[in-house]
GUGU-767700 format. One record per residue (C-alpha): x, y, z. Coordinates in steps of 0.5 Angstrom, whole numbers. Layout:
<nodes>
<node X="X" Y="Y" Z="Z"/>
...
</nodes>
This chain:
<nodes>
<node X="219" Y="73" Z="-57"/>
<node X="216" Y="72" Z="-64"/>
<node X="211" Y="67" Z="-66"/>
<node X="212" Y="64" Z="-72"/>
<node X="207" Y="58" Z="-71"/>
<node X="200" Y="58" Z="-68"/>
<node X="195" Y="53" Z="-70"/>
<node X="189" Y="50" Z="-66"/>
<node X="190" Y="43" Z="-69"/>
<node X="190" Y="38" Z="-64"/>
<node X="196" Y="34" Z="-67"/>
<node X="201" Y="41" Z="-67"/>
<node X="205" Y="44" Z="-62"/>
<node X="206" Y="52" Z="-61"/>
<node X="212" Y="53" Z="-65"/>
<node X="216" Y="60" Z="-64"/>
<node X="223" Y="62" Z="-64"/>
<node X="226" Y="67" Z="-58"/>
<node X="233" Y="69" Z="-58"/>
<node X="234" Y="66" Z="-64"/>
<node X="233" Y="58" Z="-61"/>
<node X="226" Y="54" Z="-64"/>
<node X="222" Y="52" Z="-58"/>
<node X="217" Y="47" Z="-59"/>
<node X="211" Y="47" Z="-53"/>
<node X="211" Y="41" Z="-50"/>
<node X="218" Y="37" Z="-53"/>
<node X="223" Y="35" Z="-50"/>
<node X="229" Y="38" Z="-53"/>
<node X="230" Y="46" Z="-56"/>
<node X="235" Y="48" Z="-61"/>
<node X="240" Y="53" Z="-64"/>
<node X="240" Y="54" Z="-70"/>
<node X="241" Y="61" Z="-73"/>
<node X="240" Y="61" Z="-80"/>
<node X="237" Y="56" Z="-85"/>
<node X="241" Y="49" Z="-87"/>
<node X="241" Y="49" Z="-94"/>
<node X="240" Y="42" Z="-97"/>
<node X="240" Y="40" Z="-104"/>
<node X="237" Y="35" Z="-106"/>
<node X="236" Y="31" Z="-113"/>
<node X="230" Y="28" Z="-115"/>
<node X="231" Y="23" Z="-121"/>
<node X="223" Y="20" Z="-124"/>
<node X="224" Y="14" Z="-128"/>
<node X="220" Y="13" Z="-134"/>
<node X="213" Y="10" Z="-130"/>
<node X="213" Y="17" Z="-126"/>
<node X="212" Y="21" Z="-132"/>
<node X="207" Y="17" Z="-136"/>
<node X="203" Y="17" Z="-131"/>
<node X="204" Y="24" Z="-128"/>
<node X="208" Y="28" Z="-135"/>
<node X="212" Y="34" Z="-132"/>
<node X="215" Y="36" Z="-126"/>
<node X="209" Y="40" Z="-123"/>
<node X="206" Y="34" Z="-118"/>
<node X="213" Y="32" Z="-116"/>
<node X="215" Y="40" Z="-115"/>
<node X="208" Y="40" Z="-111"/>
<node X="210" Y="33" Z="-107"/>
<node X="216" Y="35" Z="-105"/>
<node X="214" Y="42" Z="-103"/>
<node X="210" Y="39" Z="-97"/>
<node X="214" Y="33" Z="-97"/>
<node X="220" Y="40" Z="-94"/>
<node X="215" Y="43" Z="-90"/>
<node X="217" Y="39" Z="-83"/>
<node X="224" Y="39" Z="-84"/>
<node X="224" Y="48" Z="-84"/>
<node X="219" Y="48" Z="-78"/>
<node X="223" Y="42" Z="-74"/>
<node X="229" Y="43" Z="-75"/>
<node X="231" Y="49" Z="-80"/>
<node X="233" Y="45" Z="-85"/>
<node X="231" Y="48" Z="-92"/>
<node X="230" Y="42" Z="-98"/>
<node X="232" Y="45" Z="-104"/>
<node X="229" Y="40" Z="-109"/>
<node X="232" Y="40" Z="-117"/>
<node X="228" Y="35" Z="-122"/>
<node X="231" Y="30" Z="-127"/>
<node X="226" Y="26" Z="-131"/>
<node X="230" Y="19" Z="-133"/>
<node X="228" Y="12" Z="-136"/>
<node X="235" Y="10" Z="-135"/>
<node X="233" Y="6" Z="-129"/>
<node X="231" Y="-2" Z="-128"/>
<node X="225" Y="-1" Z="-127"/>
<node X="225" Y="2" Z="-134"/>
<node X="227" Y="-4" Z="-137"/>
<node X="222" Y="-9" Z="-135"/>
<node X="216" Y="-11" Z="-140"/>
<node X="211" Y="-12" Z="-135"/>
<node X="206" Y="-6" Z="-134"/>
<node X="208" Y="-1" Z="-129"/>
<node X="202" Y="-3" Z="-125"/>
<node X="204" Y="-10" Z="-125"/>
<node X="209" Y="-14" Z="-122"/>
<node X="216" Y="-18" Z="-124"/>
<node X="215" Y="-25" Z="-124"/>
<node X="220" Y="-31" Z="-124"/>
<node X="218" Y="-33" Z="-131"/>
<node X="220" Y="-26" Z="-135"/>
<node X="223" Y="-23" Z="-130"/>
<node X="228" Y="-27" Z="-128"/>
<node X="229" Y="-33" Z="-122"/>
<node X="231" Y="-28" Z="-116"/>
<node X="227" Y="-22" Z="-113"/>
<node X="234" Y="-19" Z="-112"/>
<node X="239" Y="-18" Z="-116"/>
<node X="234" Y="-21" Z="-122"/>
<node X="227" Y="-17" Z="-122"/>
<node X="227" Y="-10" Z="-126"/>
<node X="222" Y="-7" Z="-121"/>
<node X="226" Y="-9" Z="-114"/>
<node X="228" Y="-3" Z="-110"/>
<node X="234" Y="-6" Z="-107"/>
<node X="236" Y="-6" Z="-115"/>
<node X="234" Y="2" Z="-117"/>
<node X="237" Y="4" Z="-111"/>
<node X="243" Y="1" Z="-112"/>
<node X="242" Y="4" Z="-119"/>
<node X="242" Y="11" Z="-116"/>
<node X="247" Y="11" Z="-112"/>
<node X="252" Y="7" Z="-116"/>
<node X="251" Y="9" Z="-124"/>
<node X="246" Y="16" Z="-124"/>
<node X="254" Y="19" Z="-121"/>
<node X="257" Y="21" Z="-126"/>
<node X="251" Y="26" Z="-127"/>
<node X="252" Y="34" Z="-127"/>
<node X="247" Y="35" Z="-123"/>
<node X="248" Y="29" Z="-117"/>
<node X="256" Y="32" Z="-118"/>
<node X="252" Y="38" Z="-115"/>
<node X="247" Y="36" Z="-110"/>
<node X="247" Y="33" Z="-102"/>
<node X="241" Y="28" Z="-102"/>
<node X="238" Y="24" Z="-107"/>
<node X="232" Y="21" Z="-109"/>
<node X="228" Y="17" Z="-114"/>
<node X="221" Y="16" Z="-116"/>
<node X="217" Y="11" Z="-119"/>
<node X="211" Y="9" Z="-120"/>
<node X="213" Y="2" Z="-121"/>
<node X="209" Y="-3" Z="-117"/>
<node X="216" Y="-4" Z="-114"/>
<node X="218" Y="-11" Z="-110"/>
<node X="224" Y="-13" Z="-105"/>
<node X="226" Y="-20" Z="-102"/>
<node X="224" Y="-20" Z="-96"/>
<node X="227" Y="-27" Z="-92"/>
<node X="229" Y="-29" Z="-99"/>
<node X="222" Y="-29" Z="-101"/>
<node X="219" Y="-24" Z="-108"/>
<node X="215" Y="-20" Z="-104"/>
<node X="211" Y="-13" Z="-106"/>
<node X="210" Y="-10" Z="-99"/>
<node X="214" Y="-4" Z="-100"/>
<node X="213" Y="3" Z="-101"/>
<node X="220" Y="6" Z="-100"/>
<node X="228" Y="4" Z="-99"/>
<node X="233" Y="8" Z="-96"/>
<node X="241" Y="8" Z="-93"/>
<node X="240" Y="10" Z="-86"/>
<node X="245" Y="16" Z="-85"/>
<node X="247" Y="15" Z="-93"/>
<node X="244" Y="19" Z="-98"/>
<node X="240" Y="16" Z="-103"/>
<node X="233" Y="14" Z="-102"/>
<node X="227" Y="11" Z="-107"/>
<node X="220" Y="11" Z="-106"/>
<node X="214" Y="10" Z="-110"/>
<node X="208" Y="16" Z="-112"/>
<node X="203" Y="13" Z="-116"/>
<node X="196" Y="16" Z="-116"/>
<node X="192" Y="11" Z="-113"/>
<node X="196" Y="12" Z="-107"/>
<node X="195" Y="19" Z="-108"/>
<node X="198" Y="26" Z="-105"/>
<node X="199" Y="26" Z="-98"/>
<node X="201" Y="18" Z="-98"/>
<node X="206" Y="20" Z="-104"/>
<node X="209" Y="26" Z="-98"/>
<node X="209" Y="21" Z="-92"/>
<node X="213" Y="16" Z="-95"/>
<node X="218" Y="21" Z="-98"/>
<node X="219" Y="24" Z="-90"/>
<node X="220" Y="18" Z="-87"/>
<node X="226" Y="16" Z="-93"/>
<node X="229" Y="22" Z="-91"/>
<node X="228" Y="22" Z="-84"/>
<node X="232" Y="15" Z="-84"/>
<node X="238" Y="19" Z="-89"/>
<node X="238" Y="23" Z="-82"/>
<node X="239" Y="17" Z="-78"/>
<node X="231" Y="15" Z="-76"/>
<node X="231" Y="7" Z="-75"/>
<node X="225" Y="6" Z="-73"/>
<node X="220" Y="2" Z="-78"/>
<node X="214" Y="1" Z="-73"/>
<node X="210" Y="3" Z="-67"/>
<node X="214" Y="-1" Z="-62"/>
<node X="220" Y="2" Z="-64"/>
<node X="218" Y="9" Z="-63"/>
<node X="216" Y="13" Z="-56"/>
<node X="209" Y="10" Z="-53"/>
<node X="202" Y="14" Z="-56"/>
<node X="206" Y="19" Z="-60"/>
<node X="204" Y="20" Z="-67"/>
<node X="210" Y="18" Z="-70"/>
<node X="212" Y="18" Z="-79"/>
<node X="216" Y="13" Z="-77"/>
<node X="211" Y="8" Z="-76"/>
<node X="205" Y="11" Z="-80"/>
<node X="203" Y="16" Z="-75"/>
<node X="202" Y="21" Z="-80"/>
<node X="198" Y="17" Z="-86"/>
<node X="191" Y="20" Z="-85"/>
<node X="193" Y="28" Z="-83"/>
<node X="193" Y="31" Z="-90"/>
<node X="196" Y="38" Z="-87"/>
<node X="204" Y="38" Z="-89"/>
<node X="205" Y="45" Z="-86"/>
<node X="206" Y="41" Z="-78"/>
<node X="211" Y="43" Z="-74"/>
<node X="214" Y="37" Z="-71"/>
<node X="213" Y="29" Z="-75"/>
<node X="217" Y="26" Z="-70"/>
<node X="216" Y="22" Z="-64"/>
<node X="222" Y="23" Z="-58"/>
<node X="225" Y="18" Z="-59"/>
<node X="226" Y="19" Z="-67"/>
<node X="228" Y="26" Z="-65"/>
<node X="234" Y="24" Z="-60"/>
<node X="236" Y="20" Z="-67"/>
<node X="234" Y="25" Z="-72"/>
<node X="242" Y="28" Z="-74"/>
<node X="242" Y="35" Z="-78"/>
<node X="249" Y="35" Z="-78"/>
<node X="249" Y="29" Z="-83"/>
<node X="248" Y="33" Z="-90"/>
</nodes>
């Protein structure tokens, strides 16, 4: 047996590969999986992440940890190419980054009218960055704002949303800004991506009872990324490596 992860932290498993399969203490399922899945992903940052973070070295820091659980759980490598971009919605709003649409600049409607509503910056990442090389030649996709996005929720504008993504789909778009700061920037982008491969869950009542969970905000105030596990059982029996 080769141990390939011990830590004291209360929060962790005991991680280690023996025949070739992962182990993880404690866990209900075990898996094989040979060699690292390789997995490109394309990173487009609008033009409210570069003013307020300028070159691609905080999103190259962000990403690193955002990876860190995909490799330890479930041997998927996350290979992250950066692309600034100010062709977004988001980018053609008057309004200050950190200020949000309204109906009397912005338009009547959250969606499809307002320039910083996620459901429209999604669909802009999905359907119009396309044609790009670089998306030609990537499996996953992710934008990045540091927009004070909103959504409609029940029909209604509303701003409490930090990310949006098609389950089991392949694009997903999340907001880093510093007043979040680093590690929630890194959460939010592992729970978008865990919904690509399959999660459902939103919230403590959909995952398993008293386990920490990203799904449901489990992780939010635990700053080390290198974790060998952020999910819960249930979110694992969802979780499909097999979809990209």
């Amino acid at each position: 047996m080769t141990k390939v992860y011990d830590t004291s932290n209360p929060y962790e498993n005991y991680l280690r590969v023996q025949n070739n399969r992962i182990v993880i203490d404690g866990a209900k399922f075990t898996y094989d999986f040979g060699p690292a899945k390789q997995t490109s992903v394309a990173v487009f940052m609008d033009g409210s992440y570069q003013a307020t973070y300028g070159g691609t070295n905080e999103i190259n820091v962000t990403m690193d940890g955002a990876a860190m659980p995909f490799l330890n759980r479930w041997n998927i490598k996350l290979k992250p190419t950066f692309l600034n971009t100010s062709s977004f919605p988001t980018d053609s709003c008057t309004l200050p980054s950190a200020t949000e649409c309204n109906s009397g600049i912005c338009g009547a409607n959250c969606y499809p009218d307002h320039h910083k509503n996620i459901t429209r910056n999604l669909e802009y990442l999905r359907d119009q960055l396309a044609p790009l090389p670089l998306y030609k030649s990537s499996d996953l996709f992710l934008g990045v704002t540091a927009c004070k996005i909103c959504w409609q929720k029940n029909g209604v504008h509303n701003t409490y949303i930090l990310g949006l993504s098609y389950t089991t789909g392949k694009q997903g778009m999340v907001l880093n800004n510093k007043t979040r700061g680093q590690m929630l920037n890194v959460r939010v982008i592992q729970h978008e991506l865990s919904h690509i491969y399959g999660c459902t869950s939103d919230s403590k009542a959909q995952c398993t009872p008293y386990k920490d969970c990203i799904m449901s905000g489990g992780f939010d105030q635990i700053k080390q990324y290198d974790l060998p596990s952020i999910w819960c059982d249930h979110c694992s029996e969802e979780f499909n490596r097999a979809l990209h």
